[in-house]
N, C-alpha and C positions, 0 to 999 in steps of 0.2 A: 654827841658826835664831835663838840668840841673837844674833848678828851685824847680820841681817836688821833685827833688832826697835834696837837702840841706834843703828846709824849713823843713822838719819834725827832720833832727838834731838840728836846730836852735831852734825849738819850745822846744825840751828836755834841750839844753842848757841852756837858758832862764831861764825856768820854774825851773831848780834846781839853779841857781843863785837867783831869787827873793826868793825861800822859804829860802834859806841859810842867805841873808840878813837882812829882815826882824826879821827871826825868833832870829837872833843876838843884834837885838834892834838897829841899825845902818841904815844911808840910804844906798845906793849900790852904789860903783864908778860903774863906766862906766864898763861892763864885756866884755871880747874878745871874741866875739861868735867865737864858730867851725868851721869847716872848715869840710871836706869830711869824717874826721875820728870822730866813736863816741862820744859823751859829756863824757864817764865815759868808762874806760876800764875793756872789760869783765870778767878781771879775777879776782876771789876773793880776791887773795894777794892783799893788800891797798898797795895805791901810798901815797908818803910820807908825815904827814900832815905838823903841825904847831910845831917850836921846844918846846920839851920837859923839864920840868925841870927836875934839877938833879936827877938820878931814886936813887929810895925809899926815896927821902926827902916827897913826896907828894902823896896822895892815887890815884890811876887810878880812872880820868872821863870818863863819855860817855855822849854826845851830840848828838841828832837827829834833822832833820831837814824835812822838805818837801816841795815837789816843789810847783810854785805857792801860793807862801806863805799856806802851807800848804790844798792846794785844790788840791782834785783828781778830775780827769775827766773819767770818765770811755769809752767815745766811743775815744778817743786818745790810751785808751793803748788796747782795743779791734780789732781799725779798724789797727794802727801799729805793735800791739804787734810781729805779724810775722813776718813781712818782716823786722821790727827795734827793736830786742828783749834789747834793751837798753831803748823803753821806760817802761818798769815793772821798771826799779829804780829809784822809784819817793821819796824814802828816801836816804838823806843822814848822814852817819854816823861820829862821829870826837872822833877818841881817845885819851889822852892824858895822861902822867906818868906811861907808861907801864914797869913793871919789866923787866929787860934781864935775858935771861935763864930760861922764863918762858914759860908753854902753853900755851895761851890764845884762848879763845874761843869768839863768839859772838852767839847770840842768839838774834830773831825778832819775835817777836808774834803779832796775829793779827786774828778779827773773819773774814777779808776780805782772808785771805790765806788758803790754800789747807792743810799746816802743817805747824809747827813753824819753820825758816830757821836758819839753825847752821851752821856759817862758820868758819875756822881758821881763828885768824890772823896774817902776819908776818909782823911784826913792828922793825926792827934790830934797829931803832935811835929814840925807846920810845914814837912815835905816829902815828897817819894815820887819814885818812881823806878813806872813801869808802863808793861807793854808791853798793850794790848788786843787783843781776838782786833778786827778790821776787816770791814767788810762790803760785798769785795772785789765788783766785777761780772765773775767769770769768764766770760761771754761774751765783756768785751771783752779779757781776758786770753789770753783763746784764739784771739782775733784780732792778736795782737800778733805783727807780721811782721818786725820788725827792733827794732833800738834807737831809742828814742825817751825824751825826759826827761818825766816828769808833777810836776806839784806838787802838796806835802802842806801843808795850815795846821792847825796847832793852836791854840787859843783857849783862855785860863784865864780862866772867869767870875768870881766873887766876889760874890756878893750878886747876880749879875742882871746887874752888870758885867762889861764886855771891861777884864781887868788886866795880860793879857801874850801877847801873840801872837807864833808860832815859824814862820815859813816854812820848808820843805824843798825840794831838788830830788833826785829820781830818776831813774837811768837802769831804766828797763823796758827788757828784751829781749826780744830774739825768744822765741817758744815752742817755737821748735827746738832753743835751746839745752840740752841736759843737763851740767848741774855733775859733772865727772868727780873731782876732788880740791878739798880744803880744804887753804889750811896751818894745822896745828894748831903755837899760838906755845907750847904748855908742852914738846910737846916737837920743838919745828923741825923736824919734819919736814911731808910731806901727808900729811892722811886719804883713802885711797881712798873713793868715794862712786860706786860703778859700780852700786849698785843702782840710782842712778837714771835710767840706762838702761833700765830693765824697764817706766817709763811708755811709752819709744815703742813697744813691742812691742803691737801692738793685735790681740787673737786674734777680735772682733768686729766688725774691717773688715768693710763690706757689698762691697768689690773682692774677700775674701778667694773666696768663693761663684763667680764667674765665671772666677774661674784654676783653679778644681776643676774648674770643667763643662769648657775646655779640656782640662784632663789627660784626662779619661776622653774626651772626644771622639775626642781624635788619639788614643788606643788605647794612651796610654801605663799605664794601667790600669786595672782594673776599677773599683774602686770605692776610697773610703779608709776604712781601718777601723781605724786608730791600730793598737794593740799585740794587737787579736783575734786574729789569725791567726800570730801570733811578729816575731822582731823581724829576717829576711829581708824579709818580707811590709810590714813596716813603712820598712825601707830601700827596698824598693822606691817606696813610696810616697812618699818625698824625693825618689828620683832624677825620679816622675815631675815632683814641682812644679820640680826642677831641670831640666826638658829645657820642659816650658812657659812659665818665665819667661825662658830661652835664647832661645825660639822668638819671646818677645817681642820680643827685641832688648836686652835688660837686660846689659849688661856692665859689668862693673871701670873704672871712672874714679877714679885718684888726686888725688881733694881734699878735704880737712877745714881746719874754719875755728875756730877758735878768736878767739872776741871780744878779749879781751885787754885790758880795762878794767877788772880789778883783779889787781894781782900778789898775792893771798890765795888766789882763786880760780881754776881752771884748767875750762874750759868745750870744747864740740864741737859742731857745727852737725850736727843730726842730720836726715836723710829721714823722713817720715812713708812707709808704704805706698805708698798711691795715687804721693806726689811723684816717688817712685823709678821708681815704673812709667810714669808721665809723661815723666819726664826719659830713661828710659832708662839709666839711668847712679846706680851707688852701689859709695860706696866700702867699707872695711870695715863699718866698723859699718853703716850705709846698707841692705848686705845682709842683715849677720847677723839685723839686729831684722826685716827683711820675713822672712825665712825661720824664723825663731824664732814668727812672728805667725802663719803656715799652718803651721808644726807642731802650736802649743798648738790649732790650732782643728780640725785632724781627729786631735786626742785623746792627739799624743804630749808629752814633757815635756821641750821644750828649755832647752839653758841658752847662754849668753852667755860666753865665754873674752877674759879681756882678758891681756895680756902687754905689756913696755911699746912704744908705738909701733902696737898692733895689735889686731882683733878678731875671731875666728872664733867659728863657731859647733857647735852640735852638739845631740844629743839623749842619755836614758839609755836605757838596751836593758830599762827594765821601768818601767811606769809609776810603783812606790814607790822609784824609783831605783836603781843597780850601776853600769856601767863606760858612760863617756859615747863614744858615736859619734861622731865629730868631724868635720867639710868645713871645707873654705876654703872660703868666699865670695868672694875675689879671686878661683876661676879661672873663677866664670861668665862665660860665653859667650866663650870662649877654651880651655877643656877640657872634657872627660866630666867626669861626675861620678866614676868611680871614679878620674880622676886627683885629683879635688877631696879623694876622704876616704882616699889615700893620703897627700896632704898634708897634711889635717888629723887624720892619725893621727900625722905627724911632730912636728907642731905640738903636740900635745896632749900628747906623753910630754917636748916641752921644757919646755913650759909648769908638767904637775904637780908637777916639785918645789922650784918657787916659790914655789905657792899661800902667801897671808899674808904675802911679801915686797911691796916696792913695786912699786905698777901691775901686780902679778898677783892674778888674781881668776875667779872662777866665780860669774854670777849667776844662779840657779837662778828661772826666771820664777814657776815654783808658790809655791815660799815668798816670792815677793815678794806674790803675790797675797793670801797667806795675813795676810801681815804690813800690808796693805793698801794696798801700792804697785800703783794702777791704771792703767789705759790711757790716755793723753790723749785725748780724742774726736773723732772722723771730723769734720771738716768741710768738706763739697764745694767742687771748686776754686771760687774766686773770691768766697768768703764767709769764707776763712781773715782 
């Protein structure tokens, strides 16, 4: 679980070191990732930056920065925002030849924010370096359907005065996007980041309700009762959501999309539910997180199996967890299911003894929850 709980401050770590580097024109030494406590401390007051020249020989800057070399990701600060409200500060700020004895103000605008953010700042030795939490409008973050660039202005007041304004440009992405890996520059290699996958898994789709009442309709089973009745009783009840989304017409299409607009970061166009069941058509992951989202919702405890190249999925055979049940999700609507979890029993004894090498991973949806990686939220076609 300790896992769980550090990758998402490493991923904010990261991500405001590469945008800071970059955006400086310089390669990046090696950065000291974090450790249990925040990347950037909550409070407004700035931690102290870079020394200052002699005050009033030189006019006050402002420098902005963003993380990921200036890439936002919108299901990071959606599916974290709550439970990690250090990820909203994906800007960082740098001041420098600040007057003493002066007020200073800061000022951040932006069409992605709810209102312009005006903080003080206390700068006693004439600089500062601060990232602020932002006051993101994740409505329209959740409507964010592709790449598109926003601008950031920051304003350093002085007495009531505009003394030095910092223009930014961002690329915002899609909200399909899940950040699969970081390169971490201390030690060259990626950080897997597949938990952030466990945002698309949405176990409180209101689609999820209407493929049950199909199951039991066509007589594929009685009722779901998660792990009551043993874990036959509970297979069965995959096989039936595997024979009613078959009967939708849902089958394996090989396509994944990776953005490809920072070599730091390594990304995948991910299917929401409903999208899937729309299109007809998902790929690996596509599948795993639909069938991962009506497992956890009639009670059992799926997990996510990444290996490199690939994603299946599966469940544990006791709701406190034991020996995980596995299917491919590539052979819907082209095999049964028992040919599905003979393959994905295949898959699962290559995969476990990888686990904690590269791009092998198991992401256990409960403990994401626990750790407070949540669902991205439903919203009906054409208001995405």
């Amino acid at each position: 679980m300790t896992r769980y709980a550090v990758v998402p401050l490493l991923i904010l770590a990261l991500g405001i070191r590469v945008g800071m580097f970059v955006e400086r024109g310089r390669l990046p030494p090696p950065p000291v990732p974090r450790r249990a406590a925040p990347a950037v401390a909550p409070q407004a007051e700035a931690s102290p930056g870079p020394a200052p020249a002699p005050a009033n020989l030189e006019a006050p800057t402002c420098e902005i920065t963003g993380s990921f070399q200036n890439n936002i990701y919108p299901s990071l600060l959606l599916s974290f925002g709550v439970a990690y409200p250090e990820y909203t500060r994906c800007l960082t700020l740098t001041l420098r030849n600040l007057p003493q004895a002066s007020s200073l103000q800061l000022r951040i605008e932006s069409d992605l924010f709810l209102q312009p953010l005006q903080i003080a700042v206390n700068a006693p030795d004439g600089s500062a370096a601060l990232s602020p939490e932002l006051p993101w409008n994740y409505e329209l973050l959740r409507r964010a359907t592709q790449m598109e660039p926003h601008s950031f202005v920051a304003t350093l007041f002085v007495d009531g005065r505009s003394e030095a304004q910092a223009p930014l440009v961002c690329t915002v992405h899609s909200v399909n996007e899940a950040v699969s890996r970081i390169f971490n520059w201390s030690t060259e290699q990626w950080l897997d980041t597949s938990v952030c996958f466990a945002a698309f898994v949405n176990e409180d789709h209101p689609l999820i309700n209407s493929l049950l009442q199909e199951a039991m309709a066509a007589r594929y089973v009685r009722a779901f009762t998660g792990y009551q009745f043993g874990i036959q009783s509970a297979a069965l009840q995959v096989q039936a959501i595997w024979e009613t989304l078959a009967a939708r017409g849902v089958s394996y299409v090989n396509v994944a999309t990776d953005s490809g607009t920072s070599a730091n970061v390594s990304t995948q166009y991910v299917r929401f539910p409903d999208q899937t069941i729309r299109d007809r058509g998902a790929n690996c992951v596509d599948a795993s997180v639909l069938f991962a989202s009506i497992l956890r919702r009639i009670g059992l405890r799926p997990v996510l199996l990444f290996k490199p190249g690939h994603c299946f999925t599966g469940f544990y055979d006791a709701p406190e967890g034991g020996h995980i049940i596995a299917f491919e999700t590539t052979a819907l609507g082209s095999s049964t299911f028992a040919a599905a979890m003979d393959e994905g029993s295949k898959e699962l004894q290559a995969t476990l003894p990888y686990l904690g090498s590269q791009q092998y991973s198991v992401v256990d949806i409960a403990v994401c929850r626990q750790q407070g990686i949540y669902p991205i939220s439903y919203r009906p076609a054409g208001t995405n």
